[in-house]
C-alpha positions as CSV (number, residue, x, y, z in Angstrom):
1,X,-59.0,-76.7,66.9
2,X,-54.9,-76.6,66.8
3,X,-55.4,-75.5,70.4
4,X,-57.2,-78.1,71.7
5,X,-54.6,-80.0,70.1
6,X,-57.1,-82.0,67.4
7,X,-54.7,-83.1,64.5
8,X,-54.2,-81.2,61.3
9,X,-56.2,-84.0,59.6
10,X,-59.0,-84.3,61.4
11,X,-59.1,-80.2,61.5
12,X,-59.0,-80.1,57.8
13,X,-62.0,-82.6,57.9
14,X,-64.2,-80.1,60.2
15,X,-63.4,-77.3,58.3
16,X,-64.0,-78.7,55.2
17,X,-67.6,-80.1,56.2
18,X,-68.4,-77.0,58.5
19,X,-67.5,-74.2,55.9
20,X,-67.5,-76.2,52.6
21,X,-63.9,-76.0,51.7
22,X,-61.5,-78.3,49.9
23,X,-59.4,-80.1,52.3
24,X,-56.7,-78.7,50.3
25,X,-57.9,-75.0,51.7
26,X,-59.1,-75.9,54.5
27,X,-55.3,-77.4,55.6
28,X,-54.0,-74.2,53.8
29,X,-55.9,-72.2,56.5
30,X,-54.8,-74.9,59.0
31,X,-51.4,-74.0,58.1
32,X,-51.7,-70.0,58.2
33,X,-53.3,-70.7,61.8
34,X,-50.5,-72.4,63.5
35,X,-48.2,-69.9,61.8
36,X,-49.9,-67.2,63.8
37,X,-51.3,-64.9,60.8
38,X,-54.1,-63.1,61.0
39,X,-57.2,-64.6,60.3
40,X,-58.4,-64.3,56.9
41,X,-62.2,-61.8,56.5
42,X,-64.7,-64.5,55.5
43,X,-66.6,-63.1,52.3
44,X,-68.2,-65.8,50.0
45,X,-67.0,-67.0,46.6
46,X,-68.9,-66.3,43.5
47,X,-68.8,-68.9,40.4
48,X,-67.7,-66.7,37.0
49,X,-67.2,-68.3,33.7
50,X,-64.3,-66.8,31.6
51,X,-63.3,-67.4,27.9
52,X,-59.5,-67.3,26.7
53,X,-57.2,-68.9,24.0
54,X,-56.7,-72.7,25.1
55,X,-53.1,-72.1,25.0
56,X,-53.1,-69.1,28.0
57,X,-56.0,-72.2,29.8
58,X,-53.4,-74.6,29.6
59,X,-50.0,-72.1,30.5
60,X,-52.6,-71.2,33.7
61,X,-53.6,-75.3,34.3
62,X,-49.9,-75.9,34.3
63,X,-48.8,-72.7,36.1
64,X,-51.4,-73.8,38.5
65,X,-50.2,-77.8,38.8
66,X,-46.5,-76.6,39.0
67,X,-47.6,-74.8,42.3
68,X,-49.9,-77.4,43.4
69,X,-53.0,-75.0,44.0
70,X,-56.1,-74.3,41.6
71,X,-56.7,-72.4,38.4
72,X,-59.4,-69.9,40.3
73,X,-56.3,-69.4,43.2
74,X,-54.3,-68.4,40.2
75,X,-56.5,-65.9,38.5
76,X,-58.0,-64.3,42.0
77,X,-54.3,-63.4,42.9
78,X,-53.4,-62.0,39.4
79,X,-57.0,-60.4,39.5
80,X,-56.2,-58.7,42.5
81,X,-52.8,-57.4,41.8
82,X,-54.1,-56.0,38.5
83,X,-57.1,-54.1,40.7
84,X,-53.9,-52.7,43.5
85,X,-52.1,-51.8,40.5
86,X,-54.8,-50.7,39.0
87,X,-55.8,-48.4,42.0
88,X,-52.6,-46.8,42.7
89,X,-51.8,-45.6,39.0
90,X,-55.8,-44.7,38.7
């Protein structure tokens, strides 16, 4: 799409109706394309339901807010550093 120079907005759009993303991932992606990264190995999202103390919900809402992505970003990014720590030390 960035190659046949179709704007970032109307991009996001696409992908977000094409592959049922959030415009907000979908211009993330948008973004890692035109950087040149590698793409990203498609694998679908499962829906998990966790339980924790309302004051670590609202540290991870606001840790969340403060860098303007969601709560599940959050926690699948510290759920997969624990795993590679996790991994290395066995």
């Amino acid at each position: 799409m960035l190659a046949d120079e179709i704007g970032m907005a109307e991009a996001a759009v696409a992908l977000s109706r094409t592959f049922g993303l959030s415009r907000r991932q979908a211009y993330r992606y948008l973004e890692l394309a035109r950087a040149g990264a590698p793409p990203l190995a498609a694998e679908n999202s499962v829906t998990i339901t966790l339980k924790m103390p309302e004051s670590l919900a609202r540290g991870l809402r606001a840790h969340a807010t403060a860098r303007g992505v969601t709560t599940s970003e959050v926690v699948r990014q510290a759920v997969a550093a624990f795993l590679v720590v996790k991994r290395r030390h066995g």
